[in-house]
N, C-alpha and C positions, 0 to 999 in steps of 0.2 A: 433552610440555611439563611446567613444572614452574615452584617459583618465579622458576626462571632467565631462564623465559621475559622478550624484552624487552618485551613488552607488559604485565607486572607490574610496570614497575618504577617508580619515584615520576617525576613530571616537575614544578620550579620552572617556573610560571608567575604572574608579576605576584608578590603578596604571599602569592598560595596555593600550598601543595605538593600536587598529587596523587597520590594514591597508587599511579596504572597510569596506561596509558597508553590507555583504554578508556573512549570520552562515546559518549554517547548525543545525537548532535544535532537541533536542533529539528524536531518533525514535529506537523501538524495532528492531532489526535488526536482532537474531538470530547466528551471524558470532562470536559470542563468542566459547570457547570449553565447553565440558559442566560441568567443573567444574567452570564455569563464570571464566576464565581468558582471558586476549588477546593473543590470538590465532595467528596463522597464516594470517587467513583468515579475521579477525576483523580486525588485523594491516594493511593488503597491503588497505585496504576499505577504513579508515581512513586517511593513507598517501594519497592517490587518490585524496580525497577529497581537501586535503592541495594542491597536486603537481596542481588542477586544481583553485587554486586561492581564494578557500574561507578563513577567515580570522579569522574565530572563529568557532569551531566545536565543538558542547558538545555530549558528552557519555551518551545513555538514561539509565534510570535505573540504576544505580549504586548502588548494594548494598551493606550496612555497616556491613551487615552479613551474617551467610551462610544460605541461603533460598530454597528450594526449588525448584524456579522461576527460568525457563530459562533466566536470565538475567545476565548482566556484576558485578564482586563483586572486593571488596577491603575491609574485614574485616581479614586479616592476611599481614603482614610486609616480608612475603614471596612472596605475588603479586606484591609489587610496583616494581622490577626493570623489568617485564612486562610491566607497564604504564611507566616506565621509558624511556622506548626502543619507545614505541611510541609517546611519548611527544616529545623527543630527535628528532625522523624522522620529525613529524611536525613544529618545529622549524626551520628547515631547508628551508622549504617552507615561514615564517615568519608566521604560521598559530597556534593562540592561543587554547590550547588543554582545555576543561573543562570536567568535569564531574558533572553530574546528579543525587547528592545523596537521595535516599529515603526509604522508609520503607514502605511493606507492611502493609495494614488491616490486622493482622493478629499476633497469639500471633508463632511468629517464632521459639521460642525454645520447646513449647509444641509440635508444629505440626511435630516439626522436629524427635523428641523424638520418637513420634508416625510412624514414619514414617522408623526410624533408629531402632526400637523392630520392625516392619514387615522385614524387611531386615534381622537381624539376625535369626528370625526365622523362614527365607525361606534355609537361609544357613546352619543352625542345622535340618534342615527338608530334605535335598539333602543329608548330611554328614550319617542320618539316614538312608536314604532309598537305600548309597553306602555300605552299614553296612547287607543291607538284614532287617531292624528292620521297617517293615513295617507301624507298629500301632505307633510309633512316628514318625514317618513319617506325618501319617494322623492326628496325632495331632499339630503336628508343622504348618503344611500349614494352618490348621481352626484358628490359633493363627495369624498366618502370616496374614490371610485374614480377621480376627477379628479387628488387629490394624490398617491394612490401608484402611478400611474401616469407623475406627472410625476417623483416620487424617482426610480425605475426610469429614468428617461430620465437626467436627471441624473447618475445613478451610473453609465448608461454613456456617457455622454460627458468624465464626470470622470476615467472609468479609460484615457481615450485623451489627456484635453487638460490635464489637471488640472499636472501636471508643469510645462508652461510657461503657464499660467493665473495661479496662485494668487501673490498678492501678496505682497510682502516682511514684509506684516506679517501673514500667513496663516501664513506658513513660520516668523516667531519665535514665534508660538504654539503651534506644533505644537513646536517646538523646546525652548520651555519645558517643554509637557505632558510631553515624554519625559524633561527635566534631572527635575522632579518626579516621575514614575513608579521614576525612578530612586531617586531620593531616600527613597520609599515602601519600593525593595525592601530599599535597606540597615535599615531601622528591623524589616523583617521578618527580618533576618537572614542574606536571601540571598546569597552570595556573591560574585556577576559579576555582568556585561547582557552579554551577545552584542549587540549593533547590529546589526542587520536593515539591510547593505547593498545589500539588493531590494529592491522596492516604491518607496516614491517616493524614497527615497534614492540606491539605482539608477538610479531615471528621472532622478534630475536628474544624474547622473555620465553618464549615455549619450549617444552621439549621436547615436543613432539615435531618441531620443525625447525629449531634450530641444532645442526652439527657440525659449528662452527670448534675450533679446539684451539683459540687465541683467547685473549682478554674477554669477549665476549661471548664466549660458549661455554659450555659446559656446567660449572657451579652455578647454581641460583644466582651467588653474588655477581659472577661474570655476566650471564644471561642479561639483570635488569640492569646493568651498569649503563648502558647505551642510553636508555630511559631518564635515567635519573641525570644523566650529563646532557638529556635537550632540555629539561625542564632548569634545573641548573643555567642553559644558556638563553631559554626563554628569560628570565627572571633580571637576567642580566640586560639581556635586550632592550624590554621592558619593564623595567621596573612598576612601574604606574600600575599596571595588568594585575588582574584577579587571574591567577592562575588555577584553574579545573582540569582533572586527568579521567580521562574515562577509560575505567580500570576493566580487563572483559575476563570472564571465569570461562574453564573447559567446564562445563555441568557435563550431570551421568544422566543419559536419559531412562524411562522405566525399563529397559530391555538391559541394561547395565552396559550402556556403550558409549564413547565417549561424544558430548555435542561440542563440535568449535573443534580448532587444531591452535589458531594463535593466543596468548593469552595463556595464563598459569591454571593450574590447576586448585582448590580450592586453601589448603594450607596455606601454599606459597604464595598464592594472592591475597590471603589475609596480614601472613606478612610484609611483603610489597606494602602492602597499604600503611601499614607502621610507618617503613622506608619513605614513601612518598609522605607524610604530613611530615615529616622531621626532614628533608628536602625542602617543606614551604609551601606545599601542593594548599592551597586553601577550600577546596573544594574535593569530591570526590565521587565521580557517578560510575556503578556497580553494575556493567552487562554483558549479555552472551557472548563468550570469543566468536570469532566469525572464521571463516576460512573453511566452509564446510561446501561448499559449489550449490547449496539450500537455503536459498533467504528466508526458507520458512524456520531455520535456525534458530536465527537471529530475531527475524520476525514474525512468530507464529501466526499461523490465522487459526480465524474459532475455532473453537471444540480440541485444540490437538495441545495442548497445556495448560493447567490451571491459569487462575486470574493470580495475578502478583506473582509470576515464576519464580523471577530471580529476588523476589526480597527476602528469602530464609540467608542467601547468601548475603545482600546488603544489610540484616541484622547482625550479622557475624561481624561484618567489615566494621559497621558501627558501635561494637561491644570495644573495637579496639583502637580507636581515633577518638577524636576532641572535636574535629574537622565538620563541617558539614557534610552527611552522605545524601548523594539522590541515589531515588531506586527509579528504573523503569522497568515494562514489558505487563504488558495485557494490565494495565489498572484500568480498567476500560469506565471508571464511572466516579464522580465526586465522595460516595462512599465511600468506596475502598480508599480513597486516599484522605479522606480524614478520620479513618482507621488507621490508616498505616501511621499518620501524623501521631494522634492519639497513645498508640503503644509507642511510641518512641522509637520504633523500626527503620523510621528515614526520616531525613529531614526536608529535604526535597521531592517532590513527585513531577516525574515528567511525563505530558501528556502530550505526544507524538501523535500518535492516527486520528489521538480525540481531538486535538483540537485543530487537524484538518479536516475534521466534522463537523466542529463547532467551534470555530476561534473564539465564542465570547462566553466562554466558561467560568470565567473570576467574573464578568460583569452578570453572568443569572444567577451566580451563587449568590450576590451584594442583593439580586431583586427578587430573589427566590422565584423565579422562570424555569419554566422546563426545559432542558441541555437535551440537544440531540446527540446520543450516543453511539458513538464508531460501535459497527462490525465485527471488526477485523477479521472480514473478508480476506482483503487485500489484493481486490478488483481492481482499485482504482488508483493504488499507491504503490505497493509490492510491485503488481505485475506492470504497471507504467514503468518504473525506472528501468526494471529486466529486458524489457524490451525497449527502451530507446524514446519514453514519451515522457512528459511531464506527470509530475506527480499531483493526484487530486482523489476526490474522496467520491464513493460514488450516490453519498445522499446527498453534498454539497456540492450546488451548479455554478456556484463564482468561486471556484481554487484557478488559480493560476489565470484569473482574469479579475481582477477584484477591483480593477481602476474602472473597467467598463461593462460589469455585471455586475446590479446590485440593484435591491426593491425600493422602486422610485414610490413616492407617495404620489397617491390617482388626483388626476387634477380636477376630478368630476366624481362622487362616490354612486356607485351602481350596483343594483342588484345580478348578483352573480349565481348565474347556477348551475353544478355539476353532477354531472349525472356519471357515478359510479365512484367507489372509494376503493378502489387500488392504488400504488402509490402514488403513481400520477396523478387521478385525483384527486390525491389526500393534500398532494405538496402547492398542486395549483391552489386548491381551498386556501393553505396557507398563507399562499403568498397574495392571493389575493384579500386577504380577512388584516392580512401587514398593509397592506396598499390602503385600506380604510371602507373596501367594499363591504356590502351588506351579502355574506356567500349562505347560500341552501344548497348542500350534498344530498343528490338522492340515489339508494342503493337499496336493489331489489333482495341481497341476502341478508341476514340475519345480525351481522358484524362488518367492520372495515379489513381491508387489507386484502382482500383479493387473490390473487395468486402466493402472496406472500408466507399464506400458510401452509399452502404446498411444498414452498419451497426449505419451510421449516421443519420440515417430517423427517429426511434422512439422516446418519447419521451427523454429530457433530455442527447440524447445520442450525440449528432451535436459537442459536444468540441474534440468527436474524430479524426475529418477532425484535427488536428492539425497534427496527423502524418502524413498525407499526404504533407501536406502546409511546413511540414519541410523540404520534398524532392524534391519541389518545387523549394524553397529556395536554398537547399546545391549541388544540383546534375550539376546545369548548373556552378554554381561555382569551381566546381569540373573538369570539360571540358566534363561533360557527355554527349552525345548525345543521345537525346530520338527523338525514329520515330513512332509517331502515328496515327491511321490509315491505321498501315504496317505490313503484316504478315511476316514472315522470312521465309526467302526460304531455303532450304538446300543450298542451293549455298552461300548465306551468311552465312550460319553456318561453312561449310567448309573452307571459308574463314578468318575464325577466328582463335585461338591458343586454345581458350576453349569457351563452349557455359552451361550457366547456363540459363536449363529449370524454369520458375516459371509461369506455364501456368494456373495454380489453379484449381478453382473445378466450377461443373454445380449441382443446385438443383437439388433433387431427389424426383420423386412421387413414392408414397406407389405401390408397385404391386400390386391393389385389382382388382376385377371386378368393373366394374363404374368410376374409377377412370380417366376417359378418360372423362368425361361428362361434357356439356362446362360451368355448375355451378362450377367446382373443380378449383383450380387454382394455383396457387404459392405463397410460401411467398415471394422471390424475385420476382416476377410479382408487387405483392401488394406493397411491399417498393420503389419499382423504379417505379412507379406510371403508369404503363405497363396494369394493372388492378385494374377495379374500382371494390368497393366491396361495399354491402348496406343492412340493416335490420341485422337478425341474422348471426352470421359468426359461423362457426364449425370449427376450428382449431385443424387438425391431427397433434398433439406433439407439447410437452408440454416443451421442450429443450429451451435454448437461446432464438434463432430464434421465436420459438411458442410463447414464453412469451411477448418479446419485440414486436411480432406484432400485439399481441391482444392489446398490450395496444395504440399502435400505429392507429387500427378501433376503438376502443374505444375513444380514441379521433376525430373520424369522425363518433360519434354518434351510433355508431352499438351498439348490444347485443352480447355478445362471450359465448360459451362457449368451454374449450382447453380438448382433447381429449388425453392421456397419457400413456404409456405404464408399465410408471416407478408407484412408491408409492408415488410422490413427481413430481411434476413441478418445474422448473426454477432450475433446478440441476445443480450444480457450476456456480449459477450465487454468484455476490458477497454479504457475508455476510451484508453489509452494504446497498446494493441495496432493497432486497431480501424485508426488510418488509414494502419498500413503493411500492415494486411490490403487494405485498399483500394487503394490506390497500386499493392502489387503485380497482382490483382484485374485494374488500368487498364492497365498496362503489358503484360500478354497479356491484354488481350482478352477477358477472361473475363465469358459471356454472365450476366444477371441476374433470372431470372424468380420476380418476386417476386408474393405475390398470387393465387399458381399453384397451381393442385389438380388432382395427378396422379389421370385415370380409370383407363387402364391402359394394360400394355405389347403394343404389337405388333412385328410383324417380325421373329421369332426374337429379341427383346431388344434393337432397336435400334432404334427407336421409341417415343418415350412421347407418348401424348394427354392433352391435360390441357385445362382453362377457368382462364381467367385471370379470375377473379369478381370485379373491379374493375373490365373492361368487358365482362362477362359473354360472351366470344366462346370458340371452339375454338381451340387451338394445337396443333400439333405439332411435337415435336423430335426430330431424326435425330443419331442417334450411335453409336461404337462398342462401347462397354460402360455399361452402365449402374452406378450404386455407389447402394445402399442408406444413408443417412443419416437415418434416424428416430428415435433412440432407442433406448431397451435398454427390457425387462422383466425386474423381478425374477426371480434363481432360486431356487425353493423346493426344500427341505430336509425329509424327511420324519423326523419328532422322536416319529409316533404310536406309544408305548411307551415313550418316554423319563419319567421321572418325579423328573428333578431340574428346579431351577428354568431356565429358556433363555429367554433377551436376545437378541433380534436386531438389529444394527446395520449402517451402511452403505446398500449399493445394497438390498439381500434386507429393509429393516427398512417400507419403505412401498410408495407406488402409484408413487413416480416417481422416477426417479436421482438418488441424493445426491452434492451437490456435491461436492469434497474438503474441504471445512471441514467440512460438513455430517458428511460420512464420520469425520472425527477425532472430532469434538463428540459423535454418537454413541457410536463407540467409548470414549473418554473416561468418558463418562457412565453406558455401563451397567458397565464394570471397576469404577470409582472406587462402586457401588453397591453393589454384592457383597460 
């Protein structure tokens, strides 16, 4: 690639020119404070993104009031010279700043109310009980736990009914708050509003969830009318404003069902989209309705829908506008999206996961450098927001700390050497060979990446070798020397200035009696095809590993059933994975003994007795091969005589296996020290 690339090249939209063809689209992120202002943390995330080349960055969620929601807000004239402050940074960069305005499902001032009376009378219930006044006390907290109990109720009946609920003069006020938020961003100097048409703007264009029988229900025309009267009051607002609508489709998944609830179905969002550029919409991004309670919807992870999902639809939208179209979802690579450029399919490509995997995607395409390529996992972004953490990627160790993580150049250059190329060592290698050091990786097998091809064997899972294939790529570029099929001698350790152990971990069998018997076997055996397995499999743990590999003999026809310690299987696998782990799980059959504590093996290995310690009784299971799923323990490394300084990272660096974040973050951490 090169500047010719077409995804360098400038694109007219509305009154703004951007410089590529390269945004960054709205994603929950978490990096706000939690009064939704920008933060510290949200600002240096956002500049990153501009300093690494992208050319248009919207702010997800943005909301025009004060809500509840962990999310970014601008309904007070005392936030803007916070977005001021970051608009201003990304200017600098030539990178057009927008924001994401939207409004929950949800009646925001009730729940808020509710929300705001438990609060005080938690604090009139503490102020009592510093009083010695015991008995208001206990009545204050029953009060306390009376109203945010009824919010909670509220808020979920509002996220089901709220859409044809809320009164006409509920919906101008929501309408004003967003013309005003707007109005806010322009004095901040932000560029666009993307219009958030999900959420209740969605809901009321559906018809699957809107049954409303006023002005805005029922006909098409009625449904998007609400829609088309906020952009309408955007515009008015702000005139200045590049207006952008992010338009979401219900798709049909391949079982013929419907994906998304808010959001039109595909006709009527092609006409919508007419509607919207003859409104003044100057932009137009084409994605999954949402409102499915499955972020993996919205956001797939590998393996479970093609790459470029939704562009057959964003080709349609764009056979019938003038407008600028972006397309997103799985473009996971510069390819695809100067193919997609190429055919004329979009005109925008937004790279969401990727370029919180690698913000400087427009700057390696300008030097032809190798791009480290998202996952899509969604380890470390999907299930961060789901659960309540910040959003970050799990090959990239500075997301959501970018002001005070990042590769310092070495103030002294030294030979550096690592012994083992799993990922950990592969990223320290990196980061150290970026620092200016002279690195030699020594690794006793045959190829790099370690565990990672294990983890690439199951179904659905193979997009993971991308991280490996990046270090492929970036390390010889780098002047790194890798020597495989070579153990390290203490001689060559001593010979170095610093030695970063990343030796990782060996499976581990359960200590039972029988568990020696040559039916028992490995789940590493079984993935690296080391052991064949056949008929029924009994799989001791029910973790990661256990899961992915029954589904893995399942696919070579076996019968499973996964043997568990815990109350629950596939524990911290990802949210969005999780119920087509189960669906498929349901569809063979696959037995579930959860709660289950293996004593030991009989029967030449085709027998496990265990107690099911939930109802404290005996069980036995009969099968034909048993597969070992426990865990790994570290490998150790004998370093006594070595007398340079030695970092250990990865699996080999504590008591219990590191994640792959964890693994990078490590590595990352002890190179970038050195």
């Amino acid at each position: 690639m090169s500047k010719e690339s077409l995804l360098l090249q400038p694109l007219k939209v509305g009154n703004l020119t951007l410089k590529n063809r390269i945004m960054f689209p709205p994603l929950t992120t978490g990096y706000e404070e939690r009064d939704g202002s920008i933060g510290e943390r949200s600002f240096h995330f956002y500049e990153r993104l501009a300093k690494g080349g992208a050319s248009y960055v919207v702010i997800g969620d943005v909301a025009p009031v004060n809500t509840a929601s962990p999310t970014p807000k601008l309904f007070d004239d005392r936030q803007i010279p916070a977005f001021r402050k970051l608009a201003d940074a990304m200017h600098v960069y030539d990178c057009k700043l927008a924001l994401q305005l939207f409004h929950p499902e949800y009646d925001v001032p009730g729940v808020g109310k509710m929300i705001q009376g438990s609060m005080m009378a938690m604090k009139e219930a503490e102020a009592a009980k510093a009083q010695g006044d015991m008995e208001a006390f206990g009545v204050k907290m029953k009060e306390a736990g009376q109203l945010r109990n009824d919010a909670y109720a509220k808020l979920h009946h509002d996220m089901q009914h709220f859409v044809s609920e809320a009164t006409v003069e509920q919906l101008e006020e929501i309408k004003k708050s967003i013309a005003t938020s707007a109005r806010r961003a322009a004095e901040a100097g932000v560029d666009a509003i993307e219009v958030h048409g999900d959420r209740l703007l969605g809901s009321l264009c559906s018809t699957v969830l809107n049954h409303r029988t006023d002005e805005y229900g029922g006909a098409f025309e009625n449904r998007i009318r609400y829609a088309l009267e906020v952009v309408a009051a955007i515009k008015e607002a702000a005139p200045s404003l590049m207006v952008e609508y992010k338009l979401p489709f219900i798709t049909i998944n391949a079982d013929g069902s419907d994906r998304g609830k808010g959001g039109l179905y595909e006709s009527e969002g092609i006409e919508f989209a007419r509607r919207l550029e003859a409104a003044g919409v100057d932009m137009i991004q084409v994605a999954q309705a949402n409102h499915t309670g499955n972020m993996g919807d919205t956001i797939p992870s590998m393996g479970t829908v093609p790459y470029n999902w939704t562009l057959p639809i964003a080709k349609k939208v764009k056979e019938v506008v003038s407008i600028p179209v972006a397309t997103v979802g799985r473009v996971v690579n510069v390819k695809n999206g100067e193919e997609i450029l190429a055919n004329g399919e979009a005109d925008m490509i937004s790279y969401g996961r990727s370029l919180l995997c690698d913000p400087d995607i427009a700057i390696k395409i300008e030097k032809d450098e190798p791009i480290r390529e998202c996952l899509n996992c969604n380890k470390g972004c999907v299930d961060a927001i789901q659960n309540r953490r910040y959003i970050s990627c799990v090959l990239n160790a500075e997301n959501g700390d970018e002001a005070t993580i990042f590769i310092k150049p070495a103030e002294e250059k030294k030979h550096v050497v690592i012994v083992g190329a799993g990922i950990a060592g592969l990223e320290a290698a990196r980061v150290a060979a970026v620092r200016g050091h002279q690195v030699d990786v020594y690794e006793k097998a045959d190829h790099i990446g370690g565990q990672i091809h294990l983890a690439a064997v199951p179904p659905r899972k193979s997009e993971i070798l991308r991280s490996v294939e990046y270090f492929e790529r970036i390390l010889p570029e780098l002047g790194v020397t890798i020597h495989l099929n070579t153990e390290c001698s203490k001689e060559i350790m001593n010979g170095a200035d610093a030695v970063i152990v990343a030796v990782g971990a060996h499976d581990f069998i359960l200590p039972v009696p029988g568990a020696d018997s040559e039916n028992v076997v490995s789940s590493w055996d079984v993935l690296s095809g080391k052991a064949e397995v056949k008929g029924h499999c009994a799989i001791i743990g029910g973790g990661l590993v256990g899961t992915e590999t029954a589904e893995y003999v399942l696919e070579k026809g076996c019968q499973v059933s996964v043997i568990e310690m815990l109350d629950q299987i596939a524990n911290g696998e990802s949210s969005t994975i999780l119920p087509i782990i189960m669906k498929d799980f349901a569809q063979h059959d696959v037995k579930q003994y959860v709660n289950t504590k293996v004593n030991r093996i009989v029967n030449e290995g085709k027998t496990i007795l265990a107690t099911d310690t939930k109802e404290g009784k005996e069980i036995s299971i009969n099968c034909d091969t048993i597969i070992m799923a426990v865990g790994s323990k570290k490998n150790e490394l004998d370093t006594e005589g070595v007398t340079v300084p030695v970092y250990y990272v990865g699996d080999c660096s504590g008591d219990r296996t590191a994640s792959i974040a964890e693994a990078v973050r490590s590595g990352y951490a002890a190179a970038n020290g050195i």
